[in-house]
LUMDO-418867 format. One record per residue: residue in one letter; x, y negated, z negated of N, C-alpha, C in turn. Coordinates in pm, whole numbers, plus 32768, in hexadecimal, padded with zeros to 4 digits. Last residue first. Layout:
N
AXYZXYZXYZ/...
END
This chain:
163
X4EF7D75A0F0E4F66D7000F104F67D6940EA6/X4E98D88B0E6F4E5ED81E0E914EFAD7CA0E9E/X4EB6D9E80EC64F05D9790E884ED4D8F30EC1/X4DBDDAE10EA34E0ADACB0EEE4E40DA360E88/X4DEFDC370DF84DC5DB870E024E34DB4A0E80/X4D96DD540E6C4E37DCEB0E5A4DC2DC8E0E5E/X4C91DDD50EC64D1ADE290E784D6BDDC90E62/X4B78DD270E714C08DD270E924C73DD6A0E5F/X4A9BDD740DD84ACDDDB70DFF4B34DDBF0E53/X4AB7DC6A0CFB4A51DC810D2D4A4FDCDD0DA8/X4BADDC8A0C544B99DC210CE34B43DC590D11/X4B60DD4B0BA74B93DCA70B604B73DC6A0BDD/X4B56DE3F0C364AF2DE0C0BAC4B0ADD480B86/X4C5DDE3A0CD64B8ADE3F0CE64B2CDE300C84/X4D15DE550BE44D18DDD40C5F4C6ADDBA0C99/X4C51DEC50AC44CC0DED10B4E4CA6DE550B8C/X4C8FDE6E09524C70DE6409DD4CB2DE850A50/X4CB6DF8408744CE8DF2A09034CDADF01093B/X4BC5DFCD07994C41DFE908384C3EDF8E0867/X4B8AE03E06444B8CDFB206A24BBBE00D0733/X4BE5E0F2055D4B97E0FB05C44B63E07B0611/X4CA7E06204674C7BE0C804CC4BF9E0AE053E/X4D04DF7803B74C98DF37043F4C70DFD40486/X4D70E00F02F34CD1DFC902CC4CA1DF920359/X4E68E01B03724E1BE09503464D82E06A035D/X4E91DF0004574EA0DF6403C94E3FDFCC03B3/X4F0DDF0D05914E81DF0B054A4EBDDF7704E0/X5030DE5906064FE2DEFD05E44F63DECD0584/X50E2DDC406F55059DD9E067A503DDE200670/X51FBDD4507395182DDD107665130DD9D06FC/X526FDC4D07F35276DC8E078B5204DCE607A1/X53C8DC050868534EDC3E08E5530DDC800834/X547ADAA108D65442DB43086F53BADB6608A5/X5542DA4A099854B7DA3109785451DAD20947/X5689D9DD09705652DA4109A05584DA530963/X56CAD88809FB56C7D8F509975680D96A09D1/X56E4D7E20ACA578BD8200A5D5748D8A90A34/X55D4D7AD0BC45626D7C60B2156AAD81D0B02/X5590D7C70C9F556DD7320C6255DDD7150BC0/X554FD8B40C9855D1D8960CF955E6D8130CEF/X545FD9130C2854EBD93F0BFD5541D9110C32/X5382D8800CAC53C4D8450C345438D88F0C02/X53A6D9550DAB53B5D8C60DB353F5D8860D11/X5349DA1C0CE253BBDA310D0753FCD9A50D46/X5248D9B30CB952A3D9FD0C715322DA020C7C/X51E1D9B70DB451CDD93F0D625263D97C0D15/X51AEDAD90E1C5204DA9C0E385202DA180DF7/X50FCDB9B0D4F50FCDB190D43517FDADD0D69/X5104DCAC0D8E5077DC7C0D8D5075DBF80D99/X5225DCBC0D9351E5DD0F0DFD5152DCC40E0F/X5260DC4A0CAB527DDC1B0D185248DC3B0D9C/X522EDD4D0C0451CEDCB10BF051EBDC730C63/X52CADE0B0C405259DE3C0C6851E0DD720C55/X53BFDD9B0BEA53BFDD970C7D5301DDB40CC8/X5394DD9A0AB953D5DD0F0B405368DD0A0BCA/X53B2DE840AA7530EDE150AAA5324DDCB0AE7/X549EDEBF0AEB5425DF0D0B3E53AADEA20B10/X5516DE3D0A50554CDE170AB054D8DE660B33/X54EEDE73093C54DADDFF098C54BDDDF609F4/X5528DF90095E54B7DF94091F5477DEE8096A/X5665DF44096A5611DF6B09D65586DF6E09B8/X565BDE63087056A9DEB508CD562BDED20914/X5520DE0B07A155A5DE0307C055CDDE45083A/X53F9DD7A07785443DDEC07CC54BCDDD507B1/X5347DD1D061553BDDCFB06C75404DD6006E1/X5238DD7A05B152DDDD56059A5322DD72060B/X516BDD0704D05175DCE805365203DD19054C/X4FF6DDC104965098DDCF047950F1DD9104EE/X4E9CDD3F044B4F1CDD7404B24F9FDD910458/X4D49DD6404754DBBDD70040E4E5EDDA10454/X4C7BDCC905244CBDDD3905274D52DD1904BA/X4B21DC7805714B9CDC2E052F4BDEDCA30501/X4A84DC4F068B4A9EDCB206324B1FDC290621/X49F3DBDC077D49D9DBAC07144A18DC020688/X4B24DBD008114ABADBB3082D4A4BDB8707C8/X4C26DBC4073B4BFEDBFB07844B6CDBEB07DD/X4CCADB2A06334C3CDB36064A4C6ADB6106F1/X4DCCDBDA05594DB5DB7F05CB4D22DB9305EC/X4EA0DBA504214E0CDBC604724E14DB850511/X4F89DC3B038F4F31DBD703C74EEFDC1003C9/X50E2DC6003165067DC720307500DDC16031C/X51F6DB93030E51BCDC1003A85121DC510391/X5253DAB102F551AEDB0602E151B8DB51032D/X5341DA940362532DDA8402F552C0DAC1029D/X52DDDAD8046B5369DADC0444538BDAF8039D/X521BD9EB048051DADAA804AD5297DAD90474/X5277D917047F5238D947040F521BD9CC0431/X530CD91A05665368D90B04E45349D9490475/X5249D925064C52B1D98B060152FAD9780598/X51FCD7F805F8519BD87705C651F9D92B05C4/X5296D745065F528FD74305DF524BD7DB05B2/X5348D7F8078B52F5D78D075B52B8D7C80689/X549DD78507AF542DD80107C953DAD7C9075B/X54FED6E6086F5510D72807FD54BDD74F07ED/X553FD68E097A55C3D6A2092655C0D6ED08B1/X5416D6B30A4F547DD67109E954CDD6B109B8/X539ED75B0AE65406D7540AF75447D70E0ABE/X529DD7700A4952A6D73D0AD95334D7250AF8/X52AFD823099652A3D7B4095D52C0D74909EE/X52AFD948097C5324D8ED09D65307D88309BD/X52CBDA3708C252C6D9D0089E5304D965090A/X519EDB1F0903521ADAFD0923523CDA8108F1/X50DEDC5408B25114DBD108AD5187DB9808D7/X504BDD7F08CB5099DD5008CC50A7DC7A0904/X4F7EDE48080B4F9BDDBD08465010DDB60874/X4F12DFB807B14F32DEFC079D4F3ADEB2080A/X4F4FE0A208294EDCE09607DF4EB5DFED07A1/X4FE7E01C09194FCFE0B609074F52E08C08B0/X4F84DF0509935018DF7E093F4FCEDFB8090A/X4EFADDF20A374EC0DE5509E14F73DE9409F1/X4FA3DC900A154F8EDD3D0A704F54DD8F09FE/X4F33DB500A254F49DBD909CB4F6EDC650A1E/X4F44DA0A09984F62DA390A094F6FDAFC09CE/X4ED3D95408A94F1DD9A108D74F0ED9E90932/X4E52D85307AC4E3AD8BB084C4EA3D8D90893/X4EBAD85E067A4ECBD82D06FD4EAED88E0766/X4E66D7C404F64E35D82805944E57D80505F3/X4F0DD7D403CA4EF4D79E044A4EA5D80104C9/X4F1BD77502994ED2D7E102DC4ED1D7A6035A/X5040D6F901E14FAAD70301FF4FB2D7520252/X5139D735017750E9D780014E5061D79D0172/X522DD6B701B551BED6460179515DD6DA0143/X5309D75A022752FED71901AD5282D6C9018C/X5223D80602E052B7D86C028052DCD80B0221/X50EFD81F02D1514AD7D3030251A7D808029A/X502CD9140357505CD8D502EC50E3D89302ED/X4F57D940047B4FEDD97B042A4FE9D91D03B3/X4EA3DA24056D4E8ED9C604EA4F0FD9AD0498/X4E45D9DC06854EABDA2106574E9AD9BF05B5/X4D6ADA5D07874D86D9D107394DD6DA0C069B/X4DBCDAA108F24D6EDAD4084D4DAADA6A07CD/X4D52DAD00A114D6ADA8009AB4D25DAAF094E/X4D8ADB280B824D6ADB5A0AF14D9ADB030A77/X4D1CDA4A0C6F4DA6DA7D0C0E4D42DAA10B9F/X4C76D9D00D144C65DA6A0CED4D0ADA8D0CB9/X4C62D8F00CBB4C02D9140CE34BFBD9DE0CB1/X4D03D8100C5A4CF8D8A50BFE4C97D8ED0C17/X4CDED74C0CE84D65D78E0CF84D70D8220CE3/X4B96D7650C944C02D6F40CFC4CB2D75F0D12/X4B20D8150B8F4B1CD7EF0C204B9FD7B50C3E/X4B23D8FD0AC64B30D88A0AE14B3CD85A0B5F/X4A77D9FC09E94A93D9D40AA14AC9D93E0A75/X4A29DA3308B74AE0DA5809214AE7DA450987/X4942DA1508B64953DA7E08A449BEDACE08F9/X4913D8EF08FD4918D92A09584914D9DA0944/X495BD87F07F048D6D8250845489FD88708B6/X4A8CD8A307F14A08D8D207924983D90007BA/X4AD5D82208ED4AE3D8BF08C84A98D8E90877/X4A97D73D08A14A43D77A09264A4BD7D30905/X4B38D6D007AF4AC9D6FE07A74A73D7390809/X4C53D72508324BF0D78707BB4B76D79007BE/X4C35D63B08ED4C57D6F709224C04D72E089C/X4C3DD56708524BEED59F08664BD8D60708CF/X4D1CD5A207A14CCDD56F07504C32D5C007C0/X4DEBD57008554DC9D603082A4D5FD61807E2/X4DDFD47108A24D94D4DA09014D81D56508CD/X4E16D43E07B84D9BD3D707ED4D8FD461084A/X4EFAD42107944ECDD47C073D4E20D45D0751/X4F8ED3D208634F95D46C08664F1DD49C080B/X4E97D2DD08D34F2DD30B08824F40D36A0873/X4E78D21209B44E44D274098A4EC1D2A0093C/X4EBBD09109C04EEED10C09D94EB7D17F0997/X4DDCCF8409CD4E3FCFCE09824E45D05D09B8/
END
């Protein structure tokens, strides 16, 4: 039987846990942070490993959902919840989630594409336009930082992209 989306994310999390946020094989040295949301109609609690750029004092996120048509279930709920959490290495961080618009977009866009030609591949796969969202740390998470690219990829300025 076939691995199922919810089979492999199942176990990305737990390495990431297991690991204190490293995951190997693909996600060798992509920065990953595990995104917590609340589903917009059922209500349950979901977690998905995410792809990340450190922003200014936050995150930045993207929703390309590998170039499918629709953007995947978890922006809906960050849409709806915009109040979260995301786990970080071993820190669990209180977030605010809310999508770039206009040019504000159109510079994360370009600065995510820069690190993750992948990105831009799944943009040309798709109609739609693939939301770029910021995460801000609430008041109550203060003093945390950022991981840099050398802190997360074990001093690689750029991850490099597994095939």
């Amino acid at each position: 039987m076939a691995e199922t989306v919810a089979d492999y994310n199942a176990k990305v999390i737990a390495e990431f846990r297991a690991n204190s946020g490293r995951v190997g094989d693909i996600w060798e040295e992509i920065p990953l942070l595990l995104l917590h949301h609340t589903g917009a109609k059922s209500g349950m609690r979901r977690v998905n490993p995410v792809a990340y750029l450190p922003h200014d004092a936050g995150y930045l996120i993207w929703a390309a959902n590998g170039g499918a048509p629709k953007n995947p279930a978890w922006y809906h709920n960050l849409m709806t919840h915009p109040i979260t959490r995301i786990e970080l290495g071993r820190e669990t961080i209180e977030v605010v989630a809310e999508e770039a618009r206009g040019d504000k977009r159109a510079h994360l866009y370009a600065r995510a594409t820069e690190h993750y030609p992948q990105l831009a591949e799944a943009a040309r796969k798709t109609t739609r336009v693939i939301p770029m969202i910021v995460l801000t740390p609430r008041a109550s998470s203060r003093g945390f930082r950022a991981s840099s690219y050398a802190d997360r990829a074990g001093g690689s300025p750029r991850p490099r992209i597994g095939a």
